[in-house]
Backbone bond lengths (Angstrom), bond angles and torsions (degrees), N, CA, C in turn:
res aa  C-N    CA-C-N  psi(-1)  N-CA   C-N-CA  omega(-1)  CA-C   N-CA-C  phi
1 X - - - 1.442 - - 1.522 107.72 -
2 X 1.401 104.95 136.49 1.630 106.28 172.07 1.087 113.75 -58.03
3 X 1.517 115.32 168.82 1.759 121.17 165.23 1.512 123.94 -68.90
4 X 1.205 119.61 -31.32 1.325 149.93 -178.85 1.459 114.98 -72.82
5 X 1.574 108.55 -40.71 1.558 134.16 157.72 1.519 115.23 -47.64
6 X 1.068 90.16 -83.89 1.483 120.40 174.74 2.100 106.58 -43.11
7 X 0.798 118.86 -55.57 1.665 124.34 169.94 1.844 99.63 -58.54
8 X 1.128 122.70 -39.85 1.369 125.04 -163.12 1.889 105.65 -75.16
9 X 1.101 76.35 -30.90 1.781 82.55 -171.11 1.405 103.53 -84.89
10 X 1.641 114.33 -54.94 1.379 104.51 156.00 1.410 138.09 -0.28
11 X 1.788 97.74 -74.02 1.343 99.53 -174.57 1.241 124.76 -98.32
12 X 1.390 116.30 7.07 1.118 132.12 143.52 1.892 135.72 -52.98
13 X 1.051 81.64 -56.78 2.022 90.36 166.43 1.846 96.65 -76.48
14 X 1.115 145.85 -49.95 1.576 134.39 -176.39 1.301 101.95 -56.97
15 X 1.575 128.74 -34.70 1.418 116.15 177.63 1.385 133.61 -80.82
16 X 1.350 107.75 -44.54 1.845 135.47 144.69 1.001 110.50 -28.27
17 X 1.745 125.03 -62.39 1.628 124.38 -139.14 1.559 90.41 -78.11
18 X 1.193 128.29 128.13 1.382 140.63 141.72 1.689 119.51 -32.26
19 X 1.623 108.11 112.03 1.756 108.55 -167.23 1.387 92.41 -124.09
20 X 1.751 107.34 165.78 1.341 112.28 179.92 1.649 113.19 116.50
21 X 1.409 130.20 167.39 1.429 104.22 -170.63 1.760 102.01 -96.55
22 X 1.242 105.30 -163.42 1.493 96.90 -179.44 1.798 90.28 -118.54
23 X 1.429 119.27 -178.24 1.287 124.93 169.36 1.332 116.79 -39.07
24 X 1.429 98.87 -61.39 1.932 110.15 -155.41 1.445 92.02 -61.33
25 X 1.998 121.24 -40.03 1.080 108.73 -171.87 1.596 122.21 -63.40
26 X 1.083 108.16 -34.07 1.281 119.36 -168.84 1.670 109.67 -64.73
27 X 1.438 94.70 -41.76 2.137 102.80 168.64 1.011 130.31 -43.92
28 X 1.745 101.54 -43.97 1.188 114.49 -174.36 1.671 101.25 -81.93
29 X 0.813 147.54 -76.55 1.592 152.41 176.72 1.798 95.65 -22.18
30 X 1.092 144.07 -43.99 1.245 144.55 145.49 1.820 123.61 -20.16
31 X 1.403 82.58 -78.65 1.273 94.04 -173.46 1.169 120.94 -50.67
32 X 2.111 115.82 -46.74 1.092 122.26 160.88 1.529 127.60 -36.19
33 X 1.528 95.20 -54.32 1.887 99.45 168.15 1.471 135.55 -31.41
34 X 1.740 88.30 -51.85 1.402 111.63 -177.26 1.488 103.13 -59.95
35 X 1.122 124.97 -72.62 1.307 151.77 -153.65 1.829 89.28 -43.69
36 X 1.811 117.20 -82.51 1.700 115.39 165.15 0.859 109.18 -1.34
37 X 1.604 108.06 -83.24 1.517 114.43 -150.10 1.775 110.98 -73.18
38 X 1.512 131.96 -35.24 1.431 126.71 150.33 1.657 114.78 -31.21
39 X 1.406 118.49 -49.30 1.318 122.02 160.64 1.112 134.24 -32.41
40 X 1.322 112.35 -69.47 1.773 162.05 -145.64 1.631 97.91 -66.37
41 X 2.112 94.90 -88.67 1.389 101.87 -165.01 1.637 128.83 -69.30
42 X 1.471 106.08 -3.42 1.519 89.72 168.90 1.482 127.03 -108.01
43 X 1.027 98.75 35.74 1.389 123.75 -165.61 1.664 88.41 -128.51
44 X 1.339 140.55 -34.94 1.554 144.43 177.61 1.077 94.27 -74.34
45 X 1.352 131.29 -63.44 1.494 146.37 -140.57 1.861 78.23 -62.78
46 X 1.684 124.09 -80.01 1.187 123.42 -159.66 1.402 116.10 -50.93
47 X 1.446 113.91 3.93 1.772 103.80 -175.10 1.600 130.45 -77.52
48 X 1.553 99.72 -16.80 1.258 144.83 172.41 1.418 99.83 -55.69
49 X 1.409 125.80 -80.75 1.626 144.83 -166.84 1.890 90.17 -79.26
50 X 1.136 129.39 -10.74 1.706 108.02 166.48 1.202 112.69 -112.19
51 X 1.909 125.25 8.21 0.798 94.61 155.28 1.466 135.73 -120.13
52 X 1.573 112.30 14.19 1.515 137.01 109.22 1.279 125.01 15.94
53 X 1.448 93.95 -88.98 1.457 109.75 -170.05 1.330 114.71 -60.91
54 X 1.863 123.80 -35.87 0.923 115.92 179.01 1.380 119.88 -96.94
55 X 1.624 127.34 5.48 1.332 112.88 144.60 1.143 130.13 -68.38
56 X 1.680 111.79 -20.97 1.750 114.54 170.85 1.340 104.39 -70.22
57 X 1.767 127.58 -41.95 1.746 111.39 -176.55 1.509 96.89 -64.66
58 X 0.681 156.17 -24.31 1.551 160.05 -157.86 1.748 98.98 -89.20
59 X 1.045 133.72 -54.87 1.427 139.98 174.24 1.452 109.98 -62.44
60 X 1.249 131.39 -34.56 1.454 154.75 -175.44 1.392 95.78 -59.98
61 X 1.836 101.53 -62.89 1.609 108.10 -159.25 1.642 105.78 -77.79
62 X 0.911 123.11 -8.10 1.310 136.91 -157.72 1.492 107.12 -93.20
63 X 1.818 121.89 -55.95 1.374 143.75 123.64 1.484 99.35 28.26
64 X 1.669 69.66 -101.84 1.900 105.79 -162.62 1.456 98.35 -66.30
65 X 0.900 135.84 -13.43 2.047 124.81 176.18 1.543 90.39 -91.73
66 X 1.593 140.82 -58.23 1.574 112.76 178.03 1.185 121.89 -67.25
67 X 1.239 127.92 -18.92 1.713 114.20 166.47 1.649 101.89 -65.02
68 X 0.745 141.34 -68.64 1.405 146.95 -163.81 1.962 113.62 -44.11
69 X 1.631 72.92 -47.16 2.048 85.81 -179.56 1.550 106.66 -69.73
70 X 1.393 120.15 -47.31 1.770 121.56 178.99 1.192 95.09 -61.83
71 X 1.407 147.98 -46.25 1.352 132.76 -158.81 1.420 102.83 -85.98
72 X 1.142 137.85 -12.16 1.100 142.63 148.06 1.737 111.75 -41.10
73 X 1.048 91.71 -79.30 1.757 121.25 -179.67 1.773 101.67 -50.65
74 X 1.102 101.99 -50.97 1.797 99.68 162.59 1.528 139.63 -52.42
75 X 1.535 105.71 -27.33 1.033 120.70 -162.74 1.669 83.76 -95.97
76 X 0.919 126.79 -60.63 1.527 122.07 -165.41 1.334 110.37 -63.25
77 X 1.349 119.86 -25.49 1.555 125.01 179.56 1.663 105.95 -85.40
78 X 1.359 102.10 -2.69 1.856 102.44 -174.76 1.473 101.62 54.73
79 X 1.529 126.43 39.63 1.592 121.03 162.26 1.505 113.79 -101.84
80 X 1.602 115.88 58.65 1.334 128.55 176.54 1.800 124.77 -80.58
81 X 1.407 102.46 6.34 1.575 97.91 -172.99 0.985 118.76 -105.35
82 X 1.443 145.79 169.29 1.424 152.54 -171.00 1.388 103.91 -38.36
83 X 0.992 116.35 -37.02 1.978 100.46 -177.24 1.726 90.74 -144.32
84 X 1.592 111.23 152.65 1.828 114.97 -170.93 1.330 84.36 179.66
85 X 1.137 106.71 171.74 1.818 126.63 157.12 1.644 99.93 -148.69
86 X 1.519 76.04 175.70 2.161 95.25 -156.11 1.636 77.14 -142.30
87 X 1.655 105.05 148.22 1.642 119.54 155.61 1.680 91.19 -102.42
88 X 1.139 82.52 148.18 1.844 112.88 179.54 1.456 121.02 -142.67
89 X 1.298 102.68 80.71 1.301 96.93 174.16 2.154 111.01 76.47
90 X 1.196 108.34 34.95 1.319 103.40 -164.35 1.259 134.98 116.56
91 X 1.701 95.44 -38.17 1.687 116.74 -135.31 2.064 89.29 -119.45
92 X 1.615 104.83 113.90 1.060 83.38 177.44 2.004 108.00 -85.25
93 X 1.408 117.95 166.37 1.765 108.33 -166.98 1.518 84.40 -130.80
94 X 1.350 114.10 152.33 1.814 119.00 167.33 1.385 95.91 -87.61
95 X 1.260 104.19 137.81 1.840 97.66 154.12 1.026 116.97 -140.27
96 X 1.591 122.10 160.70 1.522 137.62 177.62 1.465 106.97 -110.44
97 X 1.814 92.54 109.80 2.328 82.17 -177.32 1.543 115.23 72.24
98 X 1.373 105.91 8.86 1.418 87.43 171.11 1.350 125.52 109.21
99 X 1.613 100.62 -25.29 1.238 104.99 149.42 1.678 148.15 -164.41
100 X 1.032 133.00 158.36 1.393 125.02 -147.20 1.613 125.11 6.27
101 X 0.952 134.95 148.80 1.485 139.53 173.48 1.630 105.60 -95.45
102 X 1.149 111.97 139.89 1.275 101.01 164.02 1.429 141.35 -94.98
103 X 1.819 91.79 94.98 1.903 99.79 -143.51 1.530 77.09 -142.99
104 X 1.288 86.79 174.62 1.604 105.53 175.94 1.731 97.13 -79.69
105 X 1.053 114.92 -49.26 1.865 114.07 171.52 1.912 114.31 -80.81
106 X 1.104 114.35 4.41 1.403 103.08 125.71 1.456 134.94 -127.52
107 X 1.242 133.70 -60.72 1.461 110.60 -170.34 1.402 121.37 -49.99
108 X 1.504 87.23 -49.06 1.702 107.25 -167.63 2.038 107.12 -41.15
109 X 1.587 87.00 -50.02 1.667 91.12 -163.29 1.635 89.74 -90.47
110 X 0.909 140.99 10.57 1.628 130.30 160.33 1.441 109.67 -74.20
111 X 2.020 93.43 -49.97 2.193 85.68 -173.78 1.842 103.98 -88.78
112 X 1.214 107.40 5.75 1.689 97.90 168.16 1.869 107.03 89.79
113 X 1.212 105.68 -5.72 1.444 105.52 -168.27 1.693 114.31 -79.34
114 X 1.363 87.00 136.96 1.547 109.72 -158.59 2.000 99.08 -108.85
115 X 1.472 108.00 96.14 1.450 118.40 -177.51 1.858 101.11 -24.02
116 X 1.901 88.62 -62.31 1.980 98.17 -155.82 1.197 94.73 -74.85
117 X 1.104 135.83 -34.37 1.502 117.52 -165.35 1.667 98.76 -91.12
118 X 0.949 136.78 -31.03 1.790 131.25 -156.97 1.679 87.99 -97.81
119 X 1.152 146.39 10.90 1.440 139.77 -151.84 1.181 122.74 11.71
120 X 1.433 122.46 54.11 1.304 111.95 162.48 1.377 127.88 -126.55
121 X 1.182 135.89 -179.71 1.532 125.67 -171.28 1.778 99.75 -113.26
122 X 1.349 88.00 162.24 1.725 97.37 -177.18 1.514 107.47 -145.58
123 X 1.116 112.82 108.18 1.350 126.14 178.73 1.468 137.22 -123.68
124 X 1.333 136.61 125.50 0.982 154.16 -143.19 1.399 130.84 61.32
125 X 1.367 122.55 -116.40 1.818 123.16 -175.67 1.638 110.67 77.14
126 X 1.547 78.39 170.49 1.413 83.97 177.95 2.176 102.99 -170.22
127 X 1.606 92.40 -179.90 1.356 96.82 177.60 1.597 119.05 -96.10
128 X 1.498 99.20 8.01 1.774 84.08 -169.46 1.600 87.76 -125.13
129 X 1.320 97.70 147.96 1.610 113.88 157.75 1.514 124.83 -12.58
130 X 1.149 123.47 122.10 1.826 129.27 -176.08 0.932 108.91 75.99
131 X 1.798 124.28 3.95 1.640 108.90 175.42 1.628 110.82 -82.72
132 X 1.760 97.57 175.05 1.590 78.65 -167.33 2.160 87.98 -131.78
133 X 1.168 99.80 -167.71 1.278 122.52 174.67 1.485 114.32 -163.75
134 X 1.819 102.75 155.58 1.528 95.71 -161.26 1.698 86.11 -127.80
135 X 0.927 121.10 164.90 1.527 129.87 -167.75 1.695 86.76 -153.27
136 X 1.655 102.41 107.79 2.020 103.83 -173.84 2.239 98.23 -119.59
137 X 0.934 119.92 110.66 1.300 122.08 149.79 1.397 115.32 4.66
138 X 1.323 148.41 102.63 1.536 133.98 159.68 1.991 105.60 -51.12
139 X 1.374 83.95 147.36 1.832 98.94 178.36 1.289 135.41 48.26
140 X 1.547 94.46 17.20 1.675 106.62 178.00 1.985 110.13 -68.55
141 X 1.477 103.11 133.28 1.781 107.80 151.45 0.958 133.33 -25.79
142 X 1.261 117.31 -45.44 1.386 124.14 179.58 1.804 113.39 -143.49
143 X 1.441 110.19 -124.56 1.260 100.76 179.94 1.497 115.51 -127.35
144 X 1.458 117.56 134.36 1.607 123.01 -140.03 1.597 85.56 -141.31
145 X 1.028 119.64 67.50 1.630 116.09 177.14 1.391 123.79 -127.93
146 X 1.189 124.53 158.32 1.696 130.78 -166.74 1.518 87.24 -134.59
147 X 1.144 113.42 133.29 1.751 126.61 176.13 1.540 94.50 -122.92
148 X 1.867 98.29 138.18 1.617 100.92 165.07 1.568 96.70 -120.29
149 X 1.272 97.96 162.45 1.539 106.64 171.98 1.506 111.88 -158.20
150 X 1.563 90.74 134.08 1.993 99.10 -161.68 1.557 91.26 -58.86
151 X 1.490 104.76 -179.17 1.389 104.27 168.54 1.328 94.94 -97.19
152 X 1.647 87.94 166.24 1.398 113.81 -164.83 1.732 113.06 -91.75
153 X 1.503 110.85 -17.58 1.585 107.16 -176.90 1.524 98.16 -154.86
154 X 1.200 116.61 161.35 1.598 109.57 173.37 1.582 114.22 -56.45
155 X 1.604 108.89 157.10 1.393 119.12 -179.16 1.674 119.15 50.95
156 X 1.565 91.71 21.60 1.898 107.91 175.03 1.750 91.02 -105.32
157 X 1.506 111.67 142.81 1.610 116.64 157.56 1.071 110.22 -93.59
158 X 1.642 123.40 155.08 1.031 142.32 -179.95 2.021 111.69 -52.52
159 X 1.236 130.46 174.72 1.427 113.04 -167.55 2.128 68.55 -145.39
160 X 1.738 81.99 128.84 1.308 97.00 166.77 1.628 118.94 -158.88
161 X 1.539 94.50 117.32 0.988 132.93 -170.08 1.790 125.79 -83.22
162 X 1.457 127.18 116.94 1.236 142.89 -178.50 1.725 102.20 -105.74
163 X 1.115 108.15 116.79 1.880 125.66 179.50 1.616 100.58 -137.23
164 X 1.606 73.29 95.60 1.955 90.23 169.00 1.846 111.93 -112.26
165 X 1.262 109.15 110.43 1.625 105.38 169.80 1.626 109.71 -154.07
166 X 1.435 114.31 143.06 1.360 118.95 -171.73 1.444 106.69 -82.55
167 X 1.759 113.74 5.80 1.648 89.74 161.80 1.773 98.81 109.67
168 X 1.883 106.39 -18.27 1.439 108.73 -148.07 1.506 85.69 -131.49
169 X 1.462 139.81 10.44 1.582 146.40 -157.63 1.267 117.89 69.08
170 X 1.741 116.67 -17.04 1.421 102.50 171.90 1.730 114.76 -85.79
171 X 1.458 105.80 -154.65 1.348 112.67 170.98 1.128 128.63 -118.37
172 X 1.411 139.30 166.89 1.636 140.11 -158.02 1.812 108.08 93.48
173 X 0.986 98.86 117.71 1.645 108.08 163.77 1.325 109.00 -109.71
């Protein structure tokens, strides 16, 4: 076959040949769609509420490791009485008994947590023994909170509390 041939026929069948998908194809490319995204979005949707939850286990663990570390730091400084402070790392902390207060100058500045930057809220506390403070998740479903509370008498630990619920009896905020 010539070259000239051969080009002619070419563009002959590219112009002729019928392009585009057909029905069944087009169903199927559908269905496939469907099918992903049935997959896909509720599995997206939950990434939101897990990753929530695990800035609250993260605030939890964080908690319970600066009470533990100031009372450390308390004990060696002999700052065991109803009201003391401890340096930590820089950071001076109030404590009641030894350990953290539940103040913005103690717990708060023991676990380092920063309201604007970590998005979360911090509400209540106090300076005397059995008070408490709540440290809640920004934009949670329901309620995503860790409560500390000084102890209430010498040689008492602090009581700290993790409340995870979407609002609905289960869990995930």
């Amino acid at each position: 076959m010539k070259p000239l041939a051969r080009y002619r026929s070419l563009v002959r069948d590219l112009i002729l040949r019928p392009s585009g998908f057909t029905l069944v194809e087009f169903l199927v490319a559908v269905l496939f769609l469907a099918t992903v995204v049935a997959l896909a979005v509720p599995r997206l949707w939950n990434m939101g509420s897990e990753a929530r939850t695990a800035k609250q286990q993260a605030i939890f663990g964080s908690v319970r490791a600066a009470a533990q570390i100031t009372r450390a730091a308390a004990q060696v400084h002999n700052q065991l009485g109803p009201a003391g402070a401890v340096m930590v790392d820089g950071t001076t902390i109030s404590t009641i008994y030894g350990y953290p207060a539940a103040t913005e100058a103690g717990i708060i500045a023991a676990t380092g947590i920063d309201p604007a930057n970590d998005q979360v809220s911090v509400s209540g506390g106090g300076a005397q023994a059995g008070n408490s403070i709540t440290v809640a998740v920004n934009d949670a479903r329901g309620t995503c909170t860790i409560a500390y509370a000084a102890p209430a008498a010498p040689d008492s630990q602090p009581s700290i509390t993790f409340v995870n619920s979407n609002g609905k009896g289960g869990s995930g905020c």
